[in-house]
C-alpha positions in Angstrom: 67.8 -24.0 77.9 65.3 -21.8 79.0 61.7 -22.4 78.6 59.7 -19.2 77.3 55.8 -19.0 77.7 53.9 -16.9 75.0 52.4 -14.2 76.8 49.0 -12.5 76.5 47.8 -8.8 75.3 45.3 -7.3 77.1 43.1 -4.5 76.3 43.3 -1.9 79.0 39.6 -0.7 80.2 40.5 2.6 81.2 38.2 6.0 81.4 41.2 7.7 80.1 41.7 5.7 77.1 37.9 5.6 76.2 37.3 9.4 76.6 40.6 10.1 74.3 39.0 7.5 71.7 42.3 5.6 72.0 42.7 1.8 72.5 45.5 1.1 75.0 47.1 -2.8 74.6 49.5 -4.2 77.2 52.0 -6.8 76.0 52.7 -9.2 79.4 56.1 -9.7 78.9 56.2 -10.3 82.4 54.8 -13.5 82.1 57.0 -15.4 79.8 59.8 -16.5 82.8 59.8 -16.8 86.4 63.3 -15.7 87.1 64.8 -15.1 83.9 61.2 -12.5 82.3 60.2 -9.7 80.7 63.1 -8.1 77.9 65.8 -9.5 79.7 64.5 -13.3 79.0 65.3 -12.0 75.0 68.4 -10.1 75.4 69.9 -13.1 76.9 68.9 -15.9 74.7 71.2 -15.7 71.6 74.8 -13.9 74.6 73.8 -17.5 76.3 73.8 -19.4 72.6 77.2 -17.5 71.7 78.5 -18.0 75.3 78.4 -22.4 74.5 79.4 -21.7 71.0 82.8 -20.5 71.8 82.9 -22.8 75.1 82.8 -20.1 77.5 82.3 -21.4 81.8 80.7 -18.8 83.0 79.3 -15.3 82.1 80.3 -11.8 83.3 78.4 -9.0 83.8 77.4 -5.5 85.3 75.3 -4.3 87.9 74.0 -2.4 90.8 72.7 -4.4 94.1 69.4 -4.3 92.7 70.1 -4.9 89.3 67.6 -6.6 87.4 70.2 -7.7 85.0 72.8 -9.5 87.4 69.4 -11.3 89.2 67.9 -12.7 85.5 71.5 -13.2 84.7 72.7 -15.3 87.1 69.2 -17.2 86.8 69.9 -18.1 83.1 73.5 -18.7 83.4 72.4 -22.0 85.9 69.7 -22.8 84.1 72.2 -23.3 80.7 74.8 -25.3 83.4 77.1 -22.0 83.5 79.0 -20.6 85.8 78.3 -16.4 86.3 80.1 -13.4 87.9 78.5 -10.3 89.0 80.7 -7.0 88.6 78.8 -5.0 91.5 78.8 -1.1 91.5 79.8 -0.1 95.3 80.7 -1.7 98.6 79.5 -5.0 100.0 76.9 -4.4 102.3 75.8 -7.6 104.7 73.4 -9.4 105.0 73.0 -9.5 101.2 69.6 -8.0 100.0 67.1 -10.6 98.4 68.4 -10.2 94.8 71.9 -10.9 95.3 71.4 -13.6 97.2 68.9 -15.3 94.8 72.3 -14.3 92.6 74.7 -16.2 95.1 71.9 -18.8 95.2 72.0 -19.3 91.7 75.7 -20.0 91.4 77.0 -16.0 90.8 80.0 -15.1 92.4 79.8 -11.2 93.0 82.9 -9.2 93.1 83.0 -5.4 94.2 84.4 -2.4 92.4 84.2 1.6 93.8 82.1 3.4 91.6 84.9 5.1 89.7 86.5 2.2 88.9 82.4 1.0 87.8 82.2 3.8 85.6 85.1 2.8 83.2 82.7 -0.4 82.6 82.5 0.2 79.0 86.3 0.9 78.1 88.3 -1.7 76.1 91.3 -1.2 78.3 88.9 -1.9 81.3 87.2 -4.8 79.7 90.7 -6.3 78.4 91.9 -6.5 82.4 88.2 -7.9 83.2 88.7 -10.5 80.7 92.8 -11.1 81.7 91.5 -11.8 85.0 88.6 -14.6 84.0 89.7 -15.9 80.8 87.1 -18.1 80.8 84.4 -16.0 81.3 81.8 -14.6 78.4 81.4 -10.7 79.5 77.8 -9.5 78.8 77.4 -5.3 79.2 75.6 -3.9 82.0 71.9 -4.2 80.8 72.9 -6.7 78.2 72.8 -5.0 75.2 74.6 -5.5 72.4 74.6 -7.3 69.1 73.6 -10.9 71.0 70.8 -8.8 72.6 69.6 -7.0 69.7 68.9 -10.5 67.9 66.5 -11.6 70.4 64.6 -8.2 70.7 64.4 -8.3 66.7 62.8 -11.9 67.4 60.2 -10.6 69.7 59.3 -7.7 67.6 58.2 -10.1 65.1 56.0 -11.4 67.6 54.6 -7.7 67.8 54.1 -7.7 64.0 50.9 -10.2 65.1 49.2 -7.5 67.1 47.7 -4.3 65.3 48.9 -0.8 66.6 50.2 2.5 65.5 52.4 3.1 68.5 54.6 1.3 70.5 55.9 2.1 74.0 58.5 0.7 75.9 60.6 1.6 79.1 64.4 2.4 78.5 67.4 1.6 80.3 70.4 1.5 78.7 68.3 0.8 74.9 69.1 -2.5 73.9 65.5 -3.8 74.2 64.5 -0.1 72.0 66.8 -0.4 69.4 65.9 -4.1 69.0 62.2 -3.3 68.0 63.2 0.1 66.1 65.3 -2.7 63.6 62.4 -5.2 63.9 61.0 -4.0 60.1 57.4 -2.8 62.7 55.5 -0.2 61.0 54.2 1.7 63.6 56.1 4.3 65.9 58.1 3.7 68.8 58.2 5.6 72.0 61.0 5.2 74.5 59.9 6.2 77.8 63.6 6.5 79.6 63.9 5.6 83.7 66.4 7.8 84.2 68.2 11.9 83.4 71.0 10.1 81.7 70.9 11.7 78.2 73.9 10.0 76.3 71.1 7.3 76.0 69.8 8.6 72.6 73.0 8.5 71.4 73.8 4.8 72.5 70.6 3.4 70.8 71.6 5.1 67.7 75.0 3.5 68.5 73.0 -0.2 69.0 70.5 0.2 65.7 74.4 1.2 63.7 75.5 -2.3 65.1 72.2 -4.3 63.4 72.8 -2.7 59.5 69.9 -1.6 59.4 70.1 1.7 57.8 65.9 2.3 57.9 64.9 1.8 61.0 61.2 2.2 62.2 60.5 5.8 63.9 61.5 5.8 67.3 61.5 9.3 69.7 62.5 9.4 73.3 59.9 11.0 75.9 62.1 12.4 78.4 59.6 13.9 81.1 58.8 10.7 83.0 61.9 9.8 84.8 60.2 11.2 88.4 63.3 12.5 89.4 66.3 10.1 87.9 66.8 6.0 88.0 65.2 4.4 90.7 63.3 7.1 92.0 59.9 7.5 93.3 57.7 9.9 94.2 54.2 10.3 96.0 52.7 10.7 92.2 54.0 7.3 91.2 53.4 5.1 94.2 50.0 6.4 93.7 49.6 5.5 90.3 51.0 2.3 90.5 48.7 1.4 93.5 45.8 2.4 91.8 46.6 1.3 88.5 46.6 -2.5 90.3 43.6 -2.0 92.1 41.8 -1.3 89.0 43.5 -3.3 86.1 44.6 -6.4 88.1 48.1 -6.5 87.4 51.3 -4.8 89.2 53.9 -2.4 87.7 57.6 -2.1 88.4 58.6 0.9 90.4 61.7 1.3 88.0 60.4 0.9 84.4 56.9 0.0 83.5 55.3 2.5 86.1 57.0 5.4 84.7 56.2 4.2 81.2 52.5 3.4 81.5 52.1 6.9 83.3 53.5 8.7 80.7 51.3 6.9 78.1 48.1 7.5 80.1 49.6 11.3 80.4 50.1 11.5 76.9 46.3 9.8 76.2 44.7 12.5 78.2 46.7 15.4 77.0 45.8 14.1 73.3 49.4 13.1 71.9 47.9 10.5 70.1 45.4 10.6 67.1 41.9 10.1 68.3 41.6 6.2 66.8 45.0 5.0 67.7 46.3 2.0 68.9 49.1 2.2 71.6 51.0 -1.1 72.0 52.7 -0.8 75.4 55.4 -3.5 76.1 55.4 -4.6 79.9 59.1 -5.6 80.1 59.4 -7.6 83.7 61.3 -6.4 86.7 59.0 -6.9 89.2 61.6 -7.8 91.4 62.6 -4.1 91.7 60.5 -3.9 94.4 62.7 -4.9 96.7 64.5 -2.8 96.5 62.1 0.1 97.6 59.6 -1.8 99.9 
């Protein structure tokens, strides 16, 4: 099982916020897990819980060598006494990098695949092969989201429910940990803050909220001009940011997903996006680990 600790909201005291009239509330999602935190500590739960139900060994999944996913994967797979595999994108390169070896640590055995074999990840004939091969194994999509994954976000969106706001912000990846909240019943808007150029990902969260039933979902609108460049990137302007933004509130941001978000939301404070009055919610989704993969 694993343990989840309720997590605190903060009030962000920043000049920004207070000269816009705009209250800005971070949701330390971080916090709940030490290996296994942030979004991915929900979008695991209930693909764990169906993994025992139908007396899978061990999990499967998708990933680059710095995946976030295959790391919290492979942490929650021992921690329920399973067995895990780790699909990687691109050649083995040694001595492993931190991640995958906390992975290898953990139990994962990681198997290599080119990257166009990697990009067929998502095609039944691909998947059928993948499961041929470990028959044993529950397979879990790269990010984790699907219909398991959707049922845990919904679950911390009525955590969310608890905390008054009019907007709510959240990085995106592949939009499992979006669509969750946009199916959550929340009545306040939802801003998606994506970490990367990829631009099937609209279509693939409507794809995820069709999955749920739920044929009124909150508002939810992508905000596509804070990627810095494409997934994994960084820039002058964002180290920056994120250094600073930890010198003055406290607490550190992921180079991957939370920076880019809570720039864009301080960006969209400043240039007046949001009603003088407002609450913004913003959702600090884990993945601190990401910067290993850049320091």
């Amino acid at each position: 099982m694993l343990h989840y600790e309720p997590t605190p909201t903060e009030e962000l005291r920043d000049p920004i916020a207070e000269r816009a009239g705009i209250r800005v509330l971070v949701k330390h999602e971080e916090l709940n897990h030490r290996t296994v935190s942030g979004n991915k500590w929900w979008k695991l739960k209930y693909n764990l819980q169906v993994a025992i139900t139908e007396q899978k060994t061990s999990i499967l999944t998708f990933g680059g060598a710095y995946s976030n996913h295959i790391h919290a994967t492979a942490a929650a797979a021992a921690a329920w006494g399973l067995k895990s595999i780790g699909i990687i994108r691109g050649e083995e390169h040694l001595p492993l990098n931190p991640m995958l070896s906390e992975a290898v640590k953990w139990g994962m055995s990681l198997h290599y695949i080119s990257r166009s074999e990697y990009r067929q990840r998502s095609q039944p004939e691909f998947l059928d092969e993948i499961q041929k091969q470990w028959p044993d194994a529950f397979i879990i999509p790269e990010g984790g989201s699907n219909i398991h994954a959707l049922r845990g976000v919904q679950e911390f969106g009525g955590l969310l429910k608890d905390i008054p706001h009019d907007f709510l912000c959240v990085p995106v990846g592949t939009g499992g940990t979006l669509a969750g909240l946009a199916t959550s019943a929340l009545h306040s808007s939802i801003l998606g803050f994506p970490a990367s150029r990829d631009t099937s990902v609209q279509a693939r969260i409507h794809e995820l909220i069709q999955l749920t039933g739920d044929s009124s979902p909150s508002p939810w609108h992508l905000i596509g001009d804070y990627h810095f460049g494409g997934f994994a990137k960084m820039d002058n302007t964002l180290r920056s940011f994120i250094d600073s933004f930890h010198g003055q509130h406290g607490f550190l941001l992921d180079p991957i997903y939370t920076g880019k978000m809570m720039f864009g939301v301080l960006d969209l404070v400043e240039k007046g996006y949001f009603p003088r009055g407002s609450t913004v919610l913003a959702v600090h989704t884990g993945g601190l680990q990401g910067w290993r993969g850049i320091r």
